[in-house]
Each structure stands twice: as C-alpha cells, then as structure tokens.
C-alpha positions as a Markdown table, in Angstrom:
| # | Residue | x | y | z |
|---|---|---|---|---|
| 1 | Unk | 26.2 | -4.8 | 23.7 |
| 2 | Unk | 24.8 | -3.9 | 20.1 |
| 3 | Unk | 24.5 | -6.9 | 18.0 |
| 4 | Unk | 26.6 | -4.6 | 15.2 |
| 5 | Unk | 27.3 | -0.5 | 15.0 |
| 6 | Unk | 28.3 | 1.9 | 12.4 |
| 7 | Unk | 30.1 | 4.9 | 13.0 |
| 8 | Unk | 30.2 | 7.2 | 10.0 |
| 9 | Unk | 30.3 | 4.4 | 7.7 |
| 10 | Unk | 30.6 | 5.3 | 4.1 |
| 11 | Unk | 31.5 | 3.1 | 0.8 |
| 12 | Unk | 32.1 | 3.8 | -2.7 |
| 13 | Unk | 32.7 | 2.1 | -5.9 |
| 14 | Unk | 34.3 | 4.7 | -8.3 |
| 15 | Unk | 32.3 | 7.2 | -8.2 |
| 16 | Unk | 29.3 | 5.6 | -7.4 |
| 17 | Unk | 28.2 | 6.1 | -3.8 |
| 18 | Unk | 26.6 | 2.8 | -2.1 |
| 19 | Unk | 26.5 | 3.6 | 1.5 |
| 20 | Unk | 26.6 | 7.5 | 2.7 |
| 21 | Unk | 27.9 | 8.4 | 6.3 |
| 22 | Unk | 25.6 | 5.6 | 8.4 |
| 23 | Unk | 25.7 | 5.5 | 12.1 |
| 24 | Unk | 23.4 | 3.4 | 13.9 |
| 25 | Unk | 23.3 | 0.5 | 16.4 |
| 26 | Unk | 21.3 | -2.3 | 16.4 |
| 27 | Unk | 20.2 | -4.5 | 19.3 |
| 28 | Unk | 20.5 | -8.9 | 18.9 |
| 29 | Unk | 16.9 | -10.0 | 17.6 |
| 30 | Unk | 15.6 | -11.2 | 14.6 |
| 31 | Unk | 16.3 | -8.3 | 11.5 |
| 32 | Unk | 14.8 | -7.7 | 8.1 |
| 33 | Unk | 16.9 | -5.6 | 5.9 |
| 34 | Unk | 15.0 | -3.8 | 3.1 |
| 35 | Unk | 15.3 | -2.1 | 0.4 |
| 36 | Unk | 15.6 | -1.9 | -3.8 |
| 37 | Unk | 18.2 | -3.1 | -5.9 |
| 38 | Unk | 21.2 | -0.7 | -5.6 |
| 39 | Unk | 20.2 | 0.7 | -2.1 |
| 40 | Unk | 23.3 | -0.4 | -0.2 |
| 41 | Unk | 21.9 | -3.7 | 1.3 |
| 42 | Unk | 24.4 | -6.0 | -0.3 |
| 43 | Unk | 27.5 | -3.5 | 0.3 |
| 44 | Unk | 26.3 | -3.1 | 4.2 |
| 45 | Unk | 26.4 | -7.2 | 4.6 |
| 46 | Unk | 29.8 | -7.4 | 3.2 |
| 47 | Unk | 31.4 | -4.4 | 5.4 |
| 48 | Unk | 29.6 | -6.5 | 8.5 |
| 49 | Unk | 31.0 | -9.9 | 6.9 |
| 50 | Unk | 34.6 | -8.2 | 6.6 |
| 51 | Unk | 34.8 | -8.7 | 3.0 |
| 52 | Unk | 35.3 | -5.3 | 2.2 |
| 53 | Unk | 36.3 | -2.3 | 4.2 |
| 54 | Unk | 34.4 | 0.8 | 4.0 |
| 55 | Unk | 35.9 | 3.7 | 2.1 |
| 56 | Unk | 35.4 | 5.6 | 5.3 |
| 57 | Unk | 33.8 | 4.9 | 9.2 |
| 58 | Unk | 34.3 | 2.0 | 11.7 |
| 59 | Unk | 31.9 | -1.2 | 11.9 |
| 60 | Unk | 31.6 | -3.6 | 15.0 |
| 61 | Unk | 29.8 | -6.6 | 15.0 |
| 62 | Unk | 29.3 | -8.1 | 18.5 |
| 63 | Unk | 31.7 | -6.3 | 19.8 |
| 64 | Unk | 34.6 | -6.8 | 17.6 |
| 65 | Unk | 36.3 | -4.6 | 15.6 |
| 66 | Unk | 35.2 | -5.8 | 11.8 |
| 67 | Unk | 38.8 | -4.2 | 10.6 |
| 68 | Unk | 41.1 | -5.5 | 12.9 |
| 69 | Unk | 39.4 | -8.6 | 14.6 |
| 70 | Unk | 38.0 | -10.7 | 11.7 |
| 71 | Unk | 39.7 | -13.5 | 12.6 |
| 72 | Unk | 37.9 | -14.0 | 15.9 |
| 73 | Unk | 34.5 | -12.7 | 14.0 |
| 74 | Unk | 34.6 | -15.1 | 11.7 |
| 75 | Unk | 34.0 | -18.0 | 14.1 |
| 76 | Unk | 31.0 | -16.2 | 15.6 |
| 77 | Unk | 28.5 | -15.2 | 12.4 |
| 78 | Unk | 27.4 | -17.4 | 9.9 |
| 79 | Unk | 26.3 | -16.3 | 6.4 |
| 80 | Unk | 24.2 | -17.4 | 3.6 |
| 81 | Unk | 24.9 | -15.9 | 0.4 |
| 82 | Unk | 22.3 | -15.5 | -2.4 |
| 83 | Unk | 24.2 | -17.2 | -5.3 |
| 84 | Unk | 24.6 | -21.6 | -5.4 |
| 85 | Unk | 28.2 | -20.8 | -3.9 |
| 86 | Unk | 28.6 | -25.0 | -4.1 |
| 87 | Unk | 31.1 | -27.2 | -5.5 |
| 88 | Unk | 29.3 | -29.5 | -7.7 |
| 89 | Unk | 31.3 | -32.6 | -7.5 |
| 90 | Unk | 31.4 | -32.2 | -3.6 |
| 91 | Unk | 29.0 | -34.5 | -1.2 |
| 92 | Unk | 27.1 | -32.5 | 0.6 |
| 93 | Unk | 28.9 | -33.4 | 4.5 |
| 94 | Unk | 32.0 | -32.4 | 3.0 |
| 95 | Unk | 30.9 | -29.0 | 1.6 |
| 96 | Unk | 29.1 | -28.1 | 4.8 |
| 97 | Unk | 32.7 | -29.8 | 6.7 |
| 98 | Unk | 35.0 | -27.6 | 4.7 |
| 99 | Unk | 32.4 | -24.3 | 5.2 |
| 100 | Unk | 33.1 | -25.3 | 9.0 |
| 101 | Unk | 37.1 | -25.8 | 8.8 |
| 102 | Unk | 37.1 | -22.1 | 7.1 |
| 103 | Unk | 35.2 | -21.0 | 10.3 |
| 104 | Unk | 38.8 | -22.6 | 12.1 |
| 105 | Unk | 37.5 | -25.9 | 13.1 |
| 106 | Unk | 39.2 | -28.9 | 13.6 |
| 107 | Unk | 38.6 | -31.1 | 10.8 |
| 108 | Unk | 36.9 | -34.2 | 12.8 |
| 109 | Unk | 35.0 | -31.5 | 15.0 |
| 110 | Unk | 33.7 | -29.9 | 11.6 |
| 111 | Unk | 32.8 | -33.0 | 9.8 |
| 112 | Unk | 30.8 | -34.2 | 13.4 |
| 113 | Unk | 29.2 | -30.8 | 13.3 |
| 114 | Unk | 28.3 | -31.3 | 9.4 |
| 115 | Unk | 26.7 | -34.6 | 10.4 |
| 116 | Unk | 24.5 | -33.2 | 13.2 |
| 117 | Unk | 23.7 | -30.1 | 11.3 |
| 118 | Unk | 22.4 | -31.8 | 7.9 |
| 119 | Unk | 20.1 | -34.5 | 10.0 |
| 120 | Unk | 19.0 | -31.6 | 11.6 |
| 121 | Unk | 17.7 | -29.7 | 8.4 |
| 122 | Unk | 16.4 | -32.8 | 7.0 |
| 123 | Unk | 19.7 | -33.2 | 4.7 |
| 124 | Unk | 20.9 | -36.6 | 6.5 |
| 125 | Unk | 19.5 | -39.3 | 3.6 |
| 126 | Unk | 21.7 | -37.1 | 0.9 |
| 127 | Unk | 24.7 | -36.2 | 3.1 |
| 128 | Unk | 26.9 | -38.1 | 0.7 |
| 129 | Unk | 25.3 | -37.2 | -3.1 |
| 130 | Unk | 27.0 | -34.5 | -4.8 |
| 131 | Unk | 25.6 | -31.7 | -4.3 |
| 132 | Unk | 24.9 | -30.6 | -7.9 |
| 133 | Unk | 22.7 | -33.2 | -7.7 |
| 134 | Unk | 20.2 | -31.2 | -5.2 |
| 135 | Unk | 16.9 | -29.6 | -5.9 |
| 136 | Unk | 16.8 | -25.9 | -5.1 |
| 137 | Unk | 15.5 | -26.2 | -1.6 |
| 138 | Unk | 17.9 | -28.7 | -0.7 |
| 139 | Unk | 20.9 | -26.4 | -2.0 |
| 140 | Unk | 18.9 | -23.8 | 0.2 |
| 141 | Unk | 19.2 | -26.0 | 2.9 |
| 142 | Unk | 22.6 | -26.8 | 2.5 |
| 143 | Unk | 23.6 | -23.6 | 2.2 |
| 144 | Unk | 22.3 | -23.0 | 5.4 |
| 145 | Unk | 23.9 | -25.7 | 7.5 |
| 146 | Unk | 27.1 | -24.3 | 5.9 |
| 147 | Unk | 26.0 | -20.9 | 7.5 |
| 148 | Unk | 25.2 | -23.0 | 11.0 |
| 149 | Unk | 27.8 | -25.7 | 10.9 |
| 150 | Unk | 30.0 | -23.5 | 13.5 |
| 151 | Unk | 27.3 | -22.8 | 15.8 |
| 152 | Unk | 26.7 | -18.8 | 15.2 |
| 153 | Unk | 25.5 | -16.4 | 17.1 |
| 154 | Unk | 24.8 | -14.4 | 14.2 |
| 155 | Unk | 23.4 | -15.6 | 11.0 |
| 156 | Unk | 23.7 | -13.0 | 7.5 |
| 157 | Unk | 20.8 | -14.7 | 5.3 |
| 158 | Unk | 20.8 | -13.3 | 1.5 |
| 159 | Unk | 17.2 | -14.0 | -0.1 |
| 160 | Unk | 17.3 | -17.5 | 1.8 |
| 161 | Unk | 13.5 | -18.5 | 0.5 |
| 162 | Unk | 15.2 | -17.1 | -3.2 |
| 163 | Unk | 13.2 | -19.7 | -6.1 |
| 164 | Unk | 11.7 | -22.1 | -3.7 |
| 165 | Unk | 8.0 | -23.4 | -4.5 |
| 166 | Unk | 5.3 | -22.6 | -1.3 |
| 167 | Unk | 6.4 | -25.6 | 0.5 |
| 168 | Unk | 9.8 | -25.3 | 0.3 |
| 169 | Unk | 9.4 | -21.1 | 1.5 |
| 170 | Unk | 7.0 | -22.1 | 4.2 |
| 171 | Unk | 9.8 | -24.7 | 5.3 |
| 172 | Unk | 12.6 | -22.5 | 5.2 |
| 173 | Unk | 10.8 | -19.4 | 7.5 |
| 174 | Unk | 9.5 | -22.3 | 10.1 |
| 175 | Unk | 13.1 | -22.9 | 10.4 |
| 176 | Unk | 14.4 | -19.6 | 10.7 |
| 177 | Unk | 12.1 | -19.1 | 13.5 |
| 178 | Unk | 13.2 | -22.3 | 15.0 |
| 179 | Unk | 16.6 | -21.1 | 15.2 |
| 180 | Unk | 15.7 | -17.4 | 16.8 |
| 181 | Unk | 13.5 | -18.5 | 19.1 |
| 182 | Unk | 14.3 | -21.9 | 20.2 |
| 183 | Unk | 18.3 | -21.6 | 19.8 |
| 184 | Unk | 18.8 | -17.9 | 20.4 |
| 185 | Unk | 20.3 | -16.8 | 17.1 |
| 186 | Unk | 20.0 | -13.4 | 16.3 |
| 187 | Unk | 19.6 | -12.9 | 12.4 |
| 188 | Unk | 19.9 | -10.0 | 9.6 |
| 189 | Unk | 17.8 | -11.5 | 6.6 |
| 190 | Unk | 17.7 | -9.3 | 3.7 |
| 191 | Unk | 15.2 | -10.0 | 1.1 |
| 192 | Unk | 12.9 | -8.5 | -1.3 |
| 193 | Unk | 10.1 | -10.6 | -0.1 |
| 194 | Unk | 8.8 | -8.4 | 2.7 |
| 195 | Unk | 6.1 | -11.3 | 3.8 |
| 196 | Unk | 9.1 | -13.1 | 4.9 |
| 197 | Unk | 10.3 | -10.6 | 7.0 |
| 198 | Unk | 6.9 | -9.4 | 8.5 |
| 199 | Unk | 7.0 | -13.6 | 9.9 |
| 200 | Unk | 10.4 | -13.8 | 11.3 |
| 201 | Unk | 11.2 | -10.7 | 12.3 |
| 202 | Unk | 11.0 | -8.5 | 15.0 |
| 203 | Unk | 13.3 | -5.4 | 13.8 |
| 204 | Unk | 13.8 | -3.7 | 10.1 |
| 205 | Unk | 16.5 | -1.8 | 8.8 |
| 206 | Unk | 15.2 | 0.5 | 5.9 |
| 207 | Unk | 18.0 | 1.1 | 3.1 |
| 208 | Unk | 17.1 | 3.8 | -0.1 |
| 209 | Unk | 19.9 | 5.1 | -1.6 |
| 210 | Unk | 23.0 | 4.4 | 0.5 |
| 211 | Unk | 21.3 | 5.8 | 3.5 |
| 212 | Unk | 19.3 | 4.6 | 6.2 |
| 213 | Unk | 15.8 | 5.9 | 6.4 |
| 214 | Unk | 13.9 | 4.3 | 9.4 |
| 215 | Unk | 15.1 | 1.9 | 11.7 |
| 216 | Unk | 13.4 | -0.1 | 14.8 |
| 217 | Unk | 10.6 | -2.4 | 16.0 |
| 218 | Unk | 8.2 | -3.3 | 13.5 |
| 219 | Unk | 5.6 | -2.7 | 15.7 |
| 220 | Unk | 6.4 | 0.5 | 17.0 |
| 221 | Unk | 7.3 | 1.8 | 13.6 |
| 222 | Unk | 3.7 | 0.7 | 12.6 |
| 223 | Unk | 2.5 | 2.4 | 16.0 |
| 224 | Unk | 3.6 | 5.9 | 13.9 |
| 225 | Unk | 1.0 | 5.3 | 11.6 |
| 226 | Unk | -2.7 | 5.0 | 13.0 |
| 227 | Unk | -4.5 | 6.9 | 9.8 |
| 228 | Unk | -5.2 | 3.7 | 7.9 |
| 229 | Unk | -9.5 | 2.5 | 7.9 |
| 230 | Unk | -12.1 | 0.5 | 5.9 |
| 231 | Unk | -15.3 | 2.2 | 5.9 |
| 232 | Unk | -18.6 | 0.7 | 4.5 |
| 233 | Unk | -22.0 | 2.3 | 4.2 |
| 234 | Unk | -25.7 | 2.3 | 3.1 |
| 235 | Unk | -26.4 | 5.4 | 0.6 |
| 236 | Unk | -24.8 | 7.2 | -2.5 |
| 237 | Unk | -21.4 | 7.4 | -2.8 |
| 238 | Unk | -19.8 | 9.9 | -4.9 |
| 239 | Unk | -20.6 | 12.6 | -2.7 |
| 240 | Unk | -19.6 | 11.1 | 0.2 |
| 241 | Unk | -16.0 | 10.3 | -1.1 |
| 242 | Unk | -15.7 | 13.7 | -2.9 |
| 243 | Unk | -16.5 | 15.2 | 0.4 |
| 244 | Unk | -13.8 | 12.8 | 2.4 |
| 245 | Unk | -11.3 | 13.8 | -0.4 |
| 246 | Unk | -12.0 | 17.7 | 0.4 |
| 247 | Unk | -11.3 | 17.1 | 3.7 |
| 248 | Unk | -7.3 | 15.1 | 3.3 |
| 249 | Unk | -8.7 | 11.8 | 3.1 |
| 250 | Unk | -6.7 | 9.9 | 0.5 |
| 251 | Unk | -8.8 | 6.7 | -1.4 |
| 252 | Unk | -6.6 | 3.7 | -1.3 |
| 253 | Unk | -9.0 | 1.5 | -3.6 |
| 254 | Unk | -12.2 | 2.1 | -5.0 |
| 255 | Unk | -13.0 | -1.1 | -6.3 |
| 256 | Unk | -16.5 | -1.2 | -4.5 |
| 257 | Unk | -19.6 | 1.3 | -4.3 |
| 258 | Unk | -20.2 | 0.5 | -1.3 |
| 259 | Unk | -16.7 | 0.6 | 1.1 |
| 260 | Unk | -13.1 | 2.0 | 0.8 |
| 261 | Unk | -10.0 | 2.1 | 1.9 |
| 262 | Unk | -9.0 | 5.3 | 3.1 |
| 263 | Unk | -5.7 | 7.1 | 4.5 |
| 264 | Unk | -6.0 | 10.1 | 6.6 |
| 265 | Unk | -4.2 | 13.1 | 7.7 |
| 266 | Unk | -2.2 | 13.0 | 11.1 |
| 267 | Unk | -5.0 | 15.3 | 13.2 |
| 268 | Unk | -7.8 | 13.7 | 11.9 |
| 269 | Unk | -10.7 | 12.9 | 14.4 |
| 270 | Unk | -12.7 | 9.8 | 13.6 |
| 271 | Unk | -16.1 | 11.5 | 14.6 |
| 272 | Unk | -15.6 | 13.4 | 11.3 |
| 273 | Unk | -16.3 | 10.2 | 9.3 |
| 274 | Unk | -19.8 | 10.6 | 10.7 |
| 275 | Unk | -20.3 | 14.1 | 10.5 |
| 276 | Unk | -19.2 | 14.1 | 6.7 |
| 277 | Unk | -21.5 | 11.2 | 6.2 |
| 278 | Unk | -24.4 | 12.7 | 8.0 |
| 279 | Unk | -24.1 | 15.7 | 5.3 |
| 280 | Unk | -24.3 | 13.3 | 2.3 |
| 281 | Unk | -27.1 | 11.2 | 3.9 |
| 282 | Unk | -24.8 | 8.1 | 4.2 |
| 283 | Unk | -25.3 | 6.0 | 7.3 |
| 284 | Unk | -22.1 | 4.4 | 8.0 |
| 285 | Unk | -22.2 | 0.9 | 8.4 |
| 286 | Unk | -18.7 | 0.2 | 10.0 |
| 287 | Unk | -15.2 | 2.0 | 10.3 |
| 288 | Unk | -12.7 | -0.7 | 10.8 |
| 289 | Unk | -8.7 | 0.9 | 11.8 |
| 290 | Unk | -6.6 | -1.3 | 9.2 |
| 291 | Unk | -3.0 | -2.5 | 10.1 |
| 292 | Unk | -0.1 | -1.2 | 7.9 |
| 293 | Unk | 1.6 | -3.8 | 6.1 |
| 294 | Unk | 5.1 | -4.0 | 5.5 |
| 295 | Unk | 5.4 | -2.5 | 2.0 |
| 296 | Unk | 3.2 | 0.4 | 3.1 |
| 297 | Unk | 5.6 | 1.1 | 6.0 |
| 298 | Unk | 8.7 | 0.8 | 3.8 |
| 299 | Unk | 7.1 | 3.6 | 1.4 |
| 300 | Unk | 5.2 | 5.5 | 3.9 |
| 301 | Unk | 9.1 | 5.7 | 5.5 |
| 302 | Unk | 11.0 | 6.3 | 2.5 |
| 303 | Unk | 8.9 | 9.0 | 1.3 |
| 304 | Unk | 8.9 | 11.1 | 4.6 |
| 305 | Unk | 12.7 | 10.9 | 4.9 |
C-alpha cells in the first residue's frame, strides 16, 4: 500500500492555480518535500491533512479515502505545522493532552501519552510551565510531541528545524531519525533547508509551480547524473579550460588556477580530459567524479522538466 496517492489532483485559489493535475504514489519511508515559496508544497500538505479539498482529483493517505474517511485518518498521521500554533497560558502536558483528545483519545489515555511523550523529547522538567514561557526549540519540541502524542504512523513536519541555533537543529534531525528508523514512522518533511532533508531522508518529492517535477530515491535520482568532476593539474590554464569549454564542458567555479569544477555533457568519455590536456601541455594531476548535492539535483531537475 502507497503511504499517500494522487489521482488528477488539482487546487485553486481564485484564479490562482497551486496544484495542476498531480498523480503520483509514493511508497512509506522517510520524504523531503521541496520546492520555492508558492510551489504547491503547503497546499499538497493540507489536501493530505484533509483540511481542504482539492478543486478537482482524489487523494488517499494510507489507504483512506482523505474526502470521505478523515475521521479514521486523523487518528493515524500526526502533523507539525510551521507557525507557534500554542496556547500561551496552557502547561505544556495539557497542550500536548488536548492535541491528543483531538486525535479521539480518551482524556486519561491522552494526558498518560502527553506524559510519556514529553519525557521522551526531553520536555518532562517543564511539563507544567506555560508554554509561552518556552524557548524556540522547546516550542519545536512541543510541537512535535503534539504531532506524536497519538502514536502516528505518519508524521507531516512543516520547517520543524524553522529558527533553531546549531544545537537545537542538530537535535531536532537526530530525533527525526530516531523516530524513522528506530520506531518505524514514515515522514513527509517539507523545508527549505535541503541539508536537512539530504540527512533524514531517503525519498524527495520536487514541487515548481503546482506540478511535480521529479520524484523518487535520492540516490537513484543522483544515479541520473554522473557528469559532475574536480580536476587538478600542473601547466597553463587558460588554454586548457577554453579548450574543455569548446568541447560542452561547463566551469562550475574558477576560483583556482590550478583545479575546477566541471559539468559535462551526457556522452562524454572521461579519456577526453586527457586527450584535451595532452594538446595544451597540461599533465593532469587527478580527476575526482563529485557527488551531486541536493540543491544541484533540485535545479538540475526543475530545469529539464
């Protein structure tokens, strides 16, 4: 079973068109979702949350219908918005309690949960302070046992490392990976910081401009794309690059006389690096394939769509 699926899904506000006829399915794992402001992120998590219904198209999430079965969703996916979302004058184990009673739990069962929950995120020595009186990254926190207090299988996370110091980021991510791979959660987590997504997750959804543009593996996406090196050599090198550049080779940086960072066409042979070099009198001194990092995927993929 697909963790969620889209069939034709389309949304629009006025005449402004957020999302534009997506189908996909996506398997249970860990997700990034990404993409700019205005892409359709936001709009996508609220037609899987069930808090608004898409102009047009059908949307399941684990297997129930997001229209017509909300009720029963809702006690199965947890989310974490972006915005505070907390009552200020509220202890913390009451606002995590009530977050768990909306969810349809039994009051006791909820405020036992809220107990367990915050001792588990390190929230158990301010259970009872109001929560206006956290820091950020204990209203992160706290937003996040409200997310977990009714034991998920799916957690929505909006910019969950949003204004936290290094600490307090590095925290967060150790226990979002905690919670995938130790408890089994599968989680979307949409943010604009893709370093956070490159360490938790596994999959990534590409948004630009209400539609989907790649979709998958991180790895295999990144398997697409082999044309990325370093080279270094001994010798002059204006030649040498001009002669690269004749050939497709496109200079990412050139902040050294000595070695580059090159991108090269799909057909391209690696031998040719020495050949060209070999005409300029250059003796290469190492070609090194680089990895393609997550923001050069993202444009690499919205750019060939």
């Amino acid at each position: 079973m697909p963790l969620f699926a889209l069939d034709h899904v389309s949304h629009s506000y006025g005449s402004v068109s957020a999302l534009r006829d997506v189908t996909l399915q996506v398997e249970p794992g860990t997700i990034g979702l990404i993409g700019q402001n205005g892409a359709g992120k936001s709009t996508l998590l609220k037609i899987l949350l069930g808090l608004i219904r898409p102009t047009q198209g059908r949307s399941q999430v684990l297997g129930c219908d997001v229209g017509s079965e909300a009720r029963e969703l809702r006690g199965r996916v947890g989310f974490m918005p972006e915005a505070d979302a907390l009552i200020p004058d509220l202890y913390g184990v009451d606002l995590v309690a009530l977050a768990g009673e909306l969810c349809g739990m039994p009051r006791k069962q909820a405020l036992r949960r809220a107990h367990e929950v915050l001792s588990y995120l390190d929230l158990g020595e301010v259970r009872y302070r109001p929560c206006g009186g956290y820091s950020v990254g204990m209203k992160q926190r706290l937003k996040l046992a409200a997310a977990l207090v009714h034991d998920p299988e799916l957690l929505l996370l909006d910019e969950p490392t949003a204004g936290l110091d290094p600490d307090g980021r590095d925290d967060m991510l150790n226990l979002l990976q905690s919670l995938a791979r130790r408890h089994g959660k599968s989680l979307i987590l949409s943010t604009h910081l893709l370093g956070d997504i490159d360490r938790v997750c596994e999959q990534v959804l590409i948004v630009h401009r209400g539609t989907v543009r790649g979709m998958g593996r991180i790895g295999d996406l990144r398997a697409q794309f082999r044309g990325l090196y370093r080279l270094s050599w001994r010798g002059l090198a204006a030649g040498f690059l001009d002669q690269l550049q004749s050939a497709g080779v496109l200079l990412r940086s050139t902040d050294s006389t000595d070695a580059v960072l090159v991108e090269t066409p799909s057909d391209w042979a690696v031998r040719r690096f020495y050949e060209i070099a070999a005409n300029c009198n250059v003796i290469l001194r190492d070609i090194v394939p680089q990895e393609e990092d997550l923001e050069d995927l993202y444009h690499r993929v919205i750019q060939a769509a």
